[in-house]
Every structure is written in C-alpha cells, then in structure tokens.
C-alpha positions as CSV (number, residue, x, y, z in Angstrom):
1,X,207.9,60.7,185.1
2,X,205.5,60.4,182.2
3,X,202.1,61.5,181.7
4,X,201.8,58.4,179.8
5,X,203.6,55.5,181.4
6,X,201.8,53.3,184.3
7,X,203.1,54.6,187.0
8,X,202.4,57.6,187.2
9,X,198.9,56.7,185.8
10,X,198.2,54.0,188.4
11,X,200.5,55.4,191.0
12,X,201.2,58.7,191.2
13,X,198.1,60.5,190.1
14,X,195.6,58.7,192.2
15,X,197.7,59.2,195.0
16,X,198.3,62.6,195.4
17,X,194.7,63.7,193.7
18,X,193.3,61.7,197.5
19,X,196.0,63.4,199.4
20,X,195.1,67.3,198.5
21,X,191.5,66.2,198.6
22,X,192.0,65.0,202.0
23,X,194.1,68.1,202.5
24,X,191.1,70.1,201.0
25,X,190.6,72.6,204.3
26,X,194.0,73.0,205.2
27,X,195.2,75.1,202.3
28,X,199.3,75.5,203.4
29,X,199.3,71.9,203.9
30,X,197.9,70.9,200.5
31,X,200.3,73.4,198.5
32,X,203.3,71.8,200.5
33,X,202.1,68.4,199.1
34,X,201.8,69.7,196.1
35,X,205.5,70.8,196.0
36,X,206.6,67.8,197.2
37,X,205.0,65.5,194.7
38,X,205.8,68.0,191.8
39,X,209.5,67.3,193.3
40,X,209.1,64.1,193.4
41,X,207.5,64.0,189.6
42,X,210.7,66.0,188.0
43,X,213.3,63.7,190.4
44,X,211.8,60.6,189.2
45,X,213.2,61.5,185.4
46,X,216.5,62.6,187.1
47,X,217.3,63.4,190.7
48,X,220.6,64.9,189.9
49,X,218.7,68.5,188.2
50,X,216.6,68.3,191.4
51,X,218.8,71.1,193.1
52,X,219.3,72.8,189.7
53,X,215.3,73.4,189.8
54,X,215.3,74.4,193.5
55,X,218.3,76.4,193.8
56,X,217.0,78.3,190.5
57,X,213.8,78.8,192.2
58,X,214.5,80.1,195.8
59,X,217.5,82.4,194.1
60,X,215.1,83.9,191.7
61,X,212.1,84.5,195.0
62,X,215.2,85.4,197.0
63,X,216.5,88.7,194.4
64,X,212.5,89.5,194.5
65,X,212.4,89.8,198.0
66,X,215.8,91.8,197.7
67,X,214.0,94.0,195.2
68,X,210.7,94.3,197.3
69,X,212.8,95.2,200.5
70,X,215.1,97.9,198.9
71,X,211.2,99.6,197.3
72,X,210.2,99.6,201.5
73,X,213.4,100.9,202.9
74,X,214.4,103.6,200.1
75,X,211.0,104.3,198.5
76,X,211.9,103.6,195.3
77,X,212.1,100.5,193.7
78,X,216.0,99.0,192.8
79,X,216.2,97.2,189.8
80,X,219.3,96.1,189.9
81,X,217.9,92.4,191.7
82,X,215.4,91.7,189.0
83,X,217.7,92.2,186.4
84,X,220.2,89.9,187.7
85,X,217.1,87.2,188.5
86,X,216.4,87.5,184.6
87,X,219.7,87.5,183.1
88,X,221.4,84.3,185.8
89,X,218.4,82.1,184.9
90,X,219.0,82.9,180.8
91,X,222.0,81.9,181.6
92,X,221.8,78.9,183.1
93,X,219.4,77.8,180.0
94,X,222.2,79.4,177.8
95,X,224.9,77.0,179.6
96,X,223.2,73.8,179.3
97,X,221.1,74.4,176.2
98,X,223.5,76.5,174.1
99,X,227.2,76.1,174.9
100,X,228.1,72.7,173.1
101,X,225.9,75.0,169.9
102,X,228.4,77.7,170.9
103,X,231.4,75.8,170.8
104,X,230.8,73.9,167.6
105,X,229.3,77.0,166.0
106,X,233.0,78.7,167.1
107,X,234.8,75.7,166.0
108,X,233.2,76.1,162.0
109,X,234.3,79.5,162.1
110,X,237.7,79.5,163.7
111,X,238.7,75.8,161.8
112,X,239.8,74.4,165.4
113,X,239.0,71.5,166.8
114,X,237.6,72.2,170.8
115,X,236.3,69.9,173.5
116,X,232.7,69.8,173.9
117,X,231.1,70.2,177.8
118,X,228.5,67.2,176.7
119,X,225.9,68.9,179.6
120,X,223.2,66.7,179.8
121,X,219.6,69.3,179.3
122,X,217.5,69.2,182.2
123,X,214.2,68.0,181.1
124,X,211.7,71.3,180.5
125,X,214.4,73.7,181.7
126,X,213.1,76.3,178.7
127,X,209.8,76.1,180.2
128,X,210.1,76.5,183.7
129,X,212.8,79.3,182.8
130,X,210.4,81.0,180.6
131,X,208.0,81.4,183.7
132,X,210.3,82.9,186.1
133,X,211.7,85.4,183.4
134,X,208.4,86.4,182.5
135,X,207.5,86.9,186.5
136,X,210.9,88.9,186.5
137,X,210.2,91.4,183.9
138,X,206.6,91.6,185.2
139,X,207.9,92.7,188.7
140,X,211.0,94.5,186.6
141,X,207.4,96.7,184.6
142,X,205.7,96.7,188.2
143,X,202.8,94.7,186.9
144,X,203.7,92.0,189.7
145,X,203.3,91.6,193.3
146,X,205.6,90.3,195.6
147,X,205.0,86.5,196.4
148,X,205.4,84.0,199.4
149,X,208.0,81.8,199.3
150,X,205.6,78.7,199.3
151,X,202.9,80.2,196.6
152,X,206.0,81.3,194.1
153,X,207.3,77.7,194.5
154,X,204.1,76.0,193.5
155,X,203.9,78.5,190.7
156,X,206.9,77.4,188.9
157,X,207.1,73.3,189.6
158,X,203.6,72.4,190.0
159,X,203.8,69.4,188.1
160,X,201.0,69.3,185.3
161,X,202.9,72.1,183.4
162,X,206.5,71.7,184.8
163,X,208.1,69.9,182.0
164,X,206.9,71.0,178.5
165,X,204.0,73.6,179.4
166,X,201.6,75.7,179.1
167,X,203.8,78.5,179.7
168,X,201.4,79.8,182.5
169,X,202.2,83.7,184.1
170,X,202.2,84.3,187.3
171,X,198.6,86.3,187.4
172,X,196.8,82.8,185.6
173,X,197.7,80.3,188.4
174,X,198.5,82.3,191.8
175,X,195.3,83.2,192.9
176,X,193.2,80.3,191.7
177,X,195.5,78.7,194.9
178,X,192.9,80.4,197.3
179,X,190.1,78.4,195.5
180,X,188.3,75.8,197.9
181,X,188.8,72.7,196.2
182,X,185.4,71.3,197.5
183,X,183.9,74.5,196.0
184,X,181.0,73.6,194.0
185,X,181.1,72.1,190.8
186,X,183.4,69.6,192.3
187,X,182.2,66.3,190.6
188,X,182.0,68.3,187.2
189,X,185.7,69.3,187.2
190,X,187.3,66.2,188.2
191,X,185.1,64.6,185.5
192,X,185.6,66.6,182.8
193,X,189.2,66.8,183.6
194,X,189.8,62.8,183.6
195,X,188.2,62.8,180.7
196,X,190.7,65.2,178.6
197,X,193.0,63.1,180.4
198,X,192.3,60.0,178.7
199,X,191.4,61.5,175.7
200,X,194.4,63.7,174.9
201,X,196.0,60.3,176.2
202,X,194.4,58.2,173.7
203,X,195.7,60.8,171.2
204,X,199.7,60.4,172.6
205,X,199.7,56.7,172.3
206,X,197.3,55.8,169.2
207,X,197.9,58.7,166.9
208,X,201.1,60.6,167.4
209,X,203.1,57.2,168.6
210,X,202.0,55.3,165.5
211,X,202.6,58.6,163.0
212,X,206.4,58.6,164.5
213,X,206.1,55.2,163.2
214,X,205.9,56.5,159.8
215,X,207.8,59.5,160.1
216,X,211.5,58.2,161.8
217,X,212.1,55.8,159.2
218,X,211.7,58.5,156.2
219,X,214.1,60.8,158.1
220,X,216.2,58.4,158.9
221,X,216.4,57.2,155.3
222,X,216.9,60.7,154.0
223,X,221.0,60.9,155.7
224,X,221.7,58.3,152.8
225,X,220.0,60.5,150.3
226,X,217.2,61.0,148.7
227,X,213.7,59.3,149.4
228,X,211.3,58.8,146.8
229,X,208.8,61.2,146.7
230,X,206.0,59.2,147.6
231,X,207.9,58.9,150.9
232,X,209.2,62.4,151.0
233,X,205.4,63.2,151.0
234,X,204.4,60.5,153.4
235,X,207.3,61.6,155.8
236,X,206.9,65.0,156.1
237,X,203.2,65.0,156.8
238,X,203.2,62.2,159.4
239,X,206.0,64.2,161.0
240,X,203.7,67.2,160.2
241,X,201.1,65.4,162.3
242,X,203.0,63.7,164.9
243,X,204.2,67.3,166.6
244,X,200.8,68.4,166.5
245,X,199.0,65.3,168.6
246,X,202.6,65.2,170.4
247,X,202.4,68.4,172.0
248,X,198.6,69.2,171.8
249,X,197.8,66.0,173.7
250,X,200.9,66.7,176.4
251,X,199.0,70.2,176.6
252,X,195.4,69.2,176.7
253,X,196.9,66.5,179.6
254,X,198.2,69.2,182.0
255,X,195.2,71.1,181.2
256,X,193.0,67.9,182.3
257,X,195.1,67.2,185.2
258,X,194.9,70.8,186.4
259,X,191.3,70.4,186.4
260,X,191.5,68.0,188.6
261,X,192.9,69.7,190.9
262,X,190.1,72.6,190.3
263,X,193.0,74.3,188.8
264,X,192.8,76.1,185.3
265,X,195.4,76.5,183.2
266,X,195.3,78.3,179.7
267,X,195.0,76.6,176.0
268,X,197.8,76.0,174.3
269,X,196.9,74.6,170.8
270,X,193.8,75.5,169.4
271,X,193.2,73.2,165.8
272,X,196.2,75.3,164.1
273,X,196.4,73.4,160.6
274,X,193.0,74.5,160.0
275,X,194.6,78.5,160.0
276,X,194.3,80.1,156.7
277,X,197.7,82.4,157.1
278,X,200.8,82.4,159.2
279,X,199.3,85.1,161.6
280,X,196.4,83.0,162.6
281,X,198.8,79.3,162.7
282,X,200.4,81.4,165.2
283,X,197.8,82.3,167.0
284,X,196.4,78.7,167.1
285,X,199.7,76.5,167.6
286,X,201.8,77.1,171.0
287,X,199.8,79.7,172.2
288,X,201.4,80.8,175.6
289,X,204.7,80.8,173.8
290,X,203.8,83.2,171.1
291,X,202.2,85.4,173.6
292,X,205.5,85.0,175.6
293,X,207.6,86.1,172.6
294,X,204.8,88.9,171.6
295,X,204.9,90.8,174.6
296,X,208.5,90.2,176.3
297,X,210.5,90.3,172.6
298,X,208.4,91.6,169.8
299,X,206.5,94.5,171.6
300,X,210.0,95.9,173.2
301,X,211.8,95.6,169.7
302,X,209.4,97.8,168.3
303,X,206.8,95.5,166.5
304,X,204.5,96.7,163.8
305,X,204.7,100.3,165.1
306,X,207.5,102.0,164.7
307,X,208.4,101.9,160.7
308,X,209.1,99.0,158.6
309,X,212.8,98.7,159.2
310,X,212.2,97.8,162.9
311,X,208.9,96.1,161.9
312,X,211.2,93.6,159.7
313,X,214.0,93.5,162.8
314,X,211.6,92.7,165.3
315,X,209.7,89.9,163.0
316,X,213.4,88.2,161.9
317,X,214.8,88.4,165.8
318,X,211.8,86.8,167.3
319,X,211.2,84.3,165.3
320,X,214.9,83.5,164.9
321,X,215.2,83.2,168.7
322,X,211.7,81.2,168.8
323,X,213.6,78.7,166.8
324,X,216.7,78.6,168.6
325,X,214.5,78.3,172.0
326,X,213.0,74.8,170.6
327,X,216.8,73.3,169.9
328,X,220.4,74.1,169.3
329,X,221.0,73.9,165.8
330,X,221.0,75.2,162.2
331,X,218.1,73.8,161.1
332,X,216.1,75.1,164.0
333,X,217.3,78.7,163.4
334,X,216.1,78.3,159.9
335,X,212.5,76.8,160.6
336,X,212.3,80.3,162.9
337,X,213.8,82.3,160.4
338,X,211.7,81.0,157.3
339,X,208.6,81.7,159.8
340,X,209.8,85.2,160.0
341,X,210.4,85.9,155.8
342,X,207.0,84.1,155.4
343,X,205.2,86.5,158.2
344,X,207.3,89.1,156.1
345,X,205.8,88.0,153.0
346,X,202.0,87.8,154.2
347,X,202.1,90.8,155.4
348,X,203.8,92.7,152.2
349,X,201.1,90.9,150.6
350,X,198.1,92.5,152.8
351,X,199.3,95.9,152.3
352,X,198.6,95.2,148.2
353,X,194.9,95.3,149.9
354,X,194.4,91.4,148.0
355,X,192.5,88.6,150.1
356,X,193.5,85.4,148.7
357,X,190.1,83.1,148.9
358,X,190.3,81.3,152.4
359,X,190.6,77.5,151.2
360,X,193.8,79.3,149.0
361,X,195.1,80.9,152.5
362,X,194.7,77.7,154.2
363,X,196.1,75.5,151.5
364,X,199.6,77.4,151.1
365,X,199.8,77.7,155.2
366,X,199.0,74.0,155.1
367,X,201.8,73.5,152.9
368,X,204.3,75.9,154.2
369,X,203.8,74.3,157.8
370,X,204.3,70.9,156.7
371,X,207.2,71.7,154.6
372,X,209.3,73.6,157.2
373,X,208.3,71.1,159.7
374,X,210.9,68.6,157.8
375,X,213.2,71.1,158.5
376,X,212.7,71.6,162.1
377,X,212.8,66.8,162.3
378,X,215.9,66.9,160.2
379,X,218.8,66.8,162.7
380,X,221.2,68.6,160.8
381,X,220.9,70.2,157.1
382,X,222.7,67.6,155.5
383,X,219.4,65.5,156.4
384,X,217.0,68.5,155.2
385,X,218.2,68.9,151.8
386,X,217.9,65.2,150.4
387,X,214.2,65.4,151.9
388,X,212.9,68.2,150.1
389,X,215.0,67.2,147.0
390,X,213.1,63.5,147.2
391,X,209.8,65.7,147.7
392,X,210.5,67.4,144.3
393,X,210.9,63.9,142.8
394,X,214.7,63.4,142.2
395,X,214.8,60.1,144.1
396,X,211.6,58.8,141.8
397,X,208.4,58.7,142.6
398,X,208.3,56.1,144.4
399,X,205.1,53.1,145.3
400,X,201.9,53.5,146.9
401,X,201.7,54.2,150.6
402,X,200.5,51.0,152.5
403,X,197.0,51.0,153.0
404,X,198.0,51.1,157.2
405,X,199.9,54.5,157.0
406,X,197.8,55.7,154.5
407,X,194.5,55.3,157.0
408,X,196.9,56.5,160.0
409,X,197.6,59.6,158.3
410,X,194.1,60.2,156.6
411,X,192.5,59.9,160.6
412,X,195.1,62.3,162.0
413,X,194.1,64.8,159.3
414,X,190.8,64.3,160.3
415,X,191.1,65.1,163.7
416,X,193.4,68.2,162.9
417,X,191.1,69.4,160.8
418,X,188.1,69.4,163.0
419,X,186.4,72.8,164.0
420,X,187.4,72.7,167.8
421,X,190.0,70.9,169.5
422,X,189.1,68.0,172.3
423,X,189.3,70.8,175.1
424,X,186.3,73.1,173.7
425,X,184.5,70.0,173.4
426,X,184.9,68.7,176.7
427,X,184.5,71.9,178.7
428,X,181.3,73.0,176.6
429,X,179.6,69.9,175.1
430,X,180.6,67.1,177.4
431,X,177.2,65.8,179.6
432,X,177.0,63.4,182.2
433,X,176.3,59.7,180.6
434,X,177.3,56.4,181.8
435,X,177.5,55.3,178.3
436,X,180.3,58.0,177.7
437,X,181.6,57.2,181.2
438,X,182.0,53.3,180.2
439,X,183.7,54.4,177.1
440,X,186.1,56.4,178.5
441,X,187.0,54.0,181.2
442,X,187.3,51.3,178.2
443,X,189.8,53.5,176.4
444,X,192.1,54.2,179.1
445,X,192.0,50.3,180.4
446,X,193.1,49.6,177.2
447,X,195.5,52.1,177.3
448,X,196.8,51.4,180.4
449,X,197.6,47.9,179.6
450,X,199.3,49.0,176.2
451,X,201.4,50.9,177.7
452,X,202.9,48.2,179.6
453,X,203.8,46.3,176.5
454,X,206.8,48.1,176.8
455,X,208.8,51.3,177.5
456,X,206.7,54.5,177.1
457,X,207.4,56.9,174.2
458,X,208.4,60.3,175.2
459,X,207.0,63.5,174.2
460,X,208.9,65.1,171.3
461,X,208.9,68.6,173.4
462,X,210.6,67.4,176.2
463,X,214.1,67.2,174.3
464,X,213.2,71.5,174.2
C-alpha cells in the first residue's frame, strides 16, 4: 500500500488511527492492532512476502530468547544465537537482493552463460533487515535488552517506517509504546502530524512526480547516445531533485504519521544540498542510514583512528557497500565508491589546513552530488557514459529548456535550498489557525482527487 494512493489515504489511515484511539487504555490490545494493520499494509503490495516478513521476525526474537536463556542458565552470555540471527537475515537480503548480481557478475568473469533465479525483491526488505541486524549486534555488544514477543514485532513492521524507513533502533521506538496516547498534547500531535502529512504529500505528487517527468525521458534518451547538453544538464538535476523530494517526503510522511499516533520517529533528511562538503551531505541526506553504516561498519573497520591505511579501507568498504545496499549493480557500486575517493579527497584536503570559502564548498558538493546522482539513475554504465559525455557538450548544446521544466526545476531548488526542512518548521513554527487549517485541508482535497486520475507513482526507494 501507498502512502500516497486513495486508499490508504481515505481508507486505511482513518481507520486504524480511530481504532488505537478507541484502544487508547488498553495498551496490549492497541499494539496487536497495530501489528495487524502494519500486516495488512505490507500484504496489500504482496501477500506472498507476508510469511517472509513474519517468519524472519519471530526467528530472529526466537535466537534472542535462545541467547537470553543460555545468559540465565550458564551465567554467561552465548553468542553463538545472535550471530546466527545477524548473519541468516543478511542472508536472506543477500538471496533475493544479490544473487541474480551474483550470477551475472560470475557469468562476465567465467564467459558462461547461467540461468538467472528472477526472485522477485520483497518491497523494503533492506530496511526492515537493517533494523533487526542492528537490534542483533546491539544485544550481540550487550547494549540491548531482551524484548517481548509482541513489543519486538511492532518494532520491526509498524507500518509508517516498514517499507523504505527511517531506519529506527530499537532504543528510539520501544519505550515510547508505554506512552498514553491521550497523554497531553493530544490535539497538538495529531495536528501537526496531519499536517507534515499532507505537506510532505503535496511534495510526492507536485514536485518529485512532475521532476521524474523531466528526468525519465533524458535517461531514457541517453541508451541511444548522447543527449545534448542542455538536456544532459536539465536531466541530471531534475533527477538530482526528484530523489531528494522522493525520499524526504516518504520520510517526512512516516514521521507525520508516527505522530499521529504520538509516536516519534527520528529525521531522516535534513535540507542536504544546502551542505558545503561531503561530510556534512552525509550528515544531512539519509541520516539513520549513515549512522547505521558509521557505527555497525565504519567504527569496527577502524575509522579515522587507527592510521591512514585502515582510515582509507574503512572509507572505500563502507561506502562501497552503502552503494551496493541501494541496488545491485555496477553503477551503484560506483556512486558508493566515488563517495568514498571524494570523502578521501576532502579530507587530504583538510589536513593542508585550507578552508575553501563556504559558497566554494557548497558549490563543488552541489555539483559532485548532482553529477554522481546520474550515475546512481543510469541503469547500467552503458547509459552513464553517453550522459556525462552529452553534459560535456559532445551531443551539441542543444535548445532552451521549456519555460514548464525550467519553473519546475527552479521551485524544487528553491525548496531544497531553504534553511530548514518542512519538519523543523512544523514541529517548531506551526500555530494553531483556521486559515492554515483550510489551507491544508484544500491541498490534500486536491490531492486526494489527483491521485485518482490514475495509478499512483511509487516511491523511487522502494525498488531498494
């Protein structure tokens, strides 16, 4: 089910929002609900991956329990549980995410020609398997409790962030389940979280749907050969863009939603093109996942601390693997990699003890985003190369944009650019007004009905 397709809008939501609120004082009951209708949220996309998600789930709470039982009978804790928890669900990401990658990858090198296993990928299987590894290796460092079946459950498929994220730890989500929902500040929270709602909403359909607009054609153009590079240019940045509002609006919707449910979880985008090196993009753009890769990659291959050699190791593996966690395929590898070399380069630069003026910082981290971007759109490199060669002008240099993507563009940059995302502004600067309130409703009437001009478009990040 979509955040942004009419039935769960007009159906779903409003539903099961009035059944934990009627559910308020009976806290078991309400988390059970909640299960069910995050269950019923993932089957509606696919019923088939419903046991996938389950079985993955009670086997991963069931090797805890194993773990916490053999701590309280020997008196020390055995590992061996968590260890197999963390590597069987890599494993089962590996299988349907990497083997056809595998295969081919095996194929190129050997010259034979081998069957493919065509799995289908269960929809935000590299999300909800990030969570569980990261509650694994917590437990594994004995910086996590032991959890009830029930509370563990909810923590992994509760539906706002089951699909494409945030990438929320166990210690973020658990305890806020004791919260009374009819604590005070009720009215404020479901408020300000239908109104991220519809405006992170408003963002999906009327800026990152209309920049794909742009952006498909130009990629799709550039298997044939080389673009001109007025729509090199025009491609890369509307593709630039699109990922941006994509994600940060499928974000800043869970985040909403969560609210609603008096539930907080944590940012996830934070206005990243306005970052004046790689350090801080990072910082800004996918935030739970770089924290994820910090401390459970980075941090245990050595980091920054132990010499330059492993310093260099730990920068090219992680950002090698953050690419080949978004897709299967060349061309992400290399987006992740040319992260890496460029976090390389900044910080060889830093040691020379230069600044570069900020607007020079953000300008080349502008650029450098934008650019590798195209990279991680093209579907293979054959599609990369004729890009970048049209943005260098070897295709021409092409017409004009029309005045319509032009605008489109020019108003997403706006937005991208602004000094806080629609989250800080909501939580901290949104007040109580009927003229905002009959705004809002306006927007997402409007909405609503677009959407049912025909099928909804997906969110780029659930392919990952």
């Amino acid at each position: 089910m979509l955040f942004n397709s009419q039935v769960f809008i007009l159906g779903f939501l409003p539903l099961v929002v009035a059944l934990y609120y009627a559910l308020a004082h009976r806290m078991v009951a309400r988390e059970w609900m909640l299960i069910a209708a995050s269950l019923v949220f993932y089957g509606w996309w696919d019923v088939r991956f419903l046991p996938l998600l389950v079985g993955q789930t009670v086997i991963s709470w069931l090797l805890v329990a194993e773990w916490h039982f053999h701590e309280v009978r020997c008196g020390r804790p055995g590992r061996l549980p968590l260890w197999l928890g963390i590597v069987g669900n890599l494993a089962v990401l590996g299988l349907y995410k990497y083997l056809d990658f595998a295969i081919e990858s095996l194929e190129f090198a050997a010259g034979l020609s081998l069957p493919r296993a065509d799995l289908v990928l269960p929809i935000g299987i590299s999300f909800y398997t990030f969570q569980k590894v990261s509650y694994l290796v917590d437990a594994l460092r004995g910086e996590a409790p032991r959890y009830g079946f029930r509370r563990f459950g909810l923590f992994v498929v509760l539906f706002p962030q089951l699909v494409a994220g945030p990438i929320v730890r166990h210690n973020e989500i658990i305890d806020q389940f004791d919260l009374d929902p009819l604590r005070p500040g009720l009215a404020e929270r479901v408020g300000k979280g239908l109104a991220l709602f519809v405006i992170a909403l408003l963002a999906k359909v009327f800026v990152a749907d209309k920049l794909a607009a742009i952006a498909d054609p130009v990629f799709a153009a550039s298997a044939a050969g080389a673009p001109t590079a007025s729509l090199a240019v025009q491609g890369l940045l509307a593709f630039g863009l699109q990922i941006f509002f994509d994600f940060a609006a499928y974000s800043e919707m869970a985040i909403g939603l969560a609210w609603m449910f008096g539930l907080s979880l944590p940012m996830n985008f934070n206005q990243p093109y306005r970052a004046t090196s790689l350090q801080d993009f990072w910082r800004r753009w996918h935030m739970t996942l770089s924290r994820f890769l910090r401390d459970y990659l980075y941090i245990p291959l050595g980091g920054s601390r132990h010499g330059t050699m492993r310093f260099v190791l730990a920068s090219l593996t992680t950002m090698g693997l953050c690419g080949l966690w978004h897709g299967a395929g060349n061309t992400f590898i290399l987006w992740g990699l040319a992260h890496g070399v460029g976090l390389l380069v900044v910080r060889g630069w830093r040691t020379l003890g230069i600044e570069l003026p900020a607007l020079a910082g953000w300008a080349l981290t502008f650029a450098f985003e934008i650019l590798t971007f195209g990279l991680f759109r093209a579907p293979e490199q054959a599609t990369a190369g004729p890009l970048f060669a049209g943005h260098l002008g070897t295709g021409g240099l092409g017409a004009a944009w029309e005045i319509e993507s032009g605008l489109i563009i020019l108003a997403g940059l706006a937005i991208a650019l602004m000094p806080q995302p629609a989250l800080v502004l909501v939580e901290r600067h949104l007040w109580p007004s009927r003229l905002i309130a009959a705004g809002l409703a306006t927007a997402a009437a409007f909405t609503v009905l677009s959407l049912g001009q025909g099928a909804p478009q997906s969110f780029i990040y659930f392919q990952f």
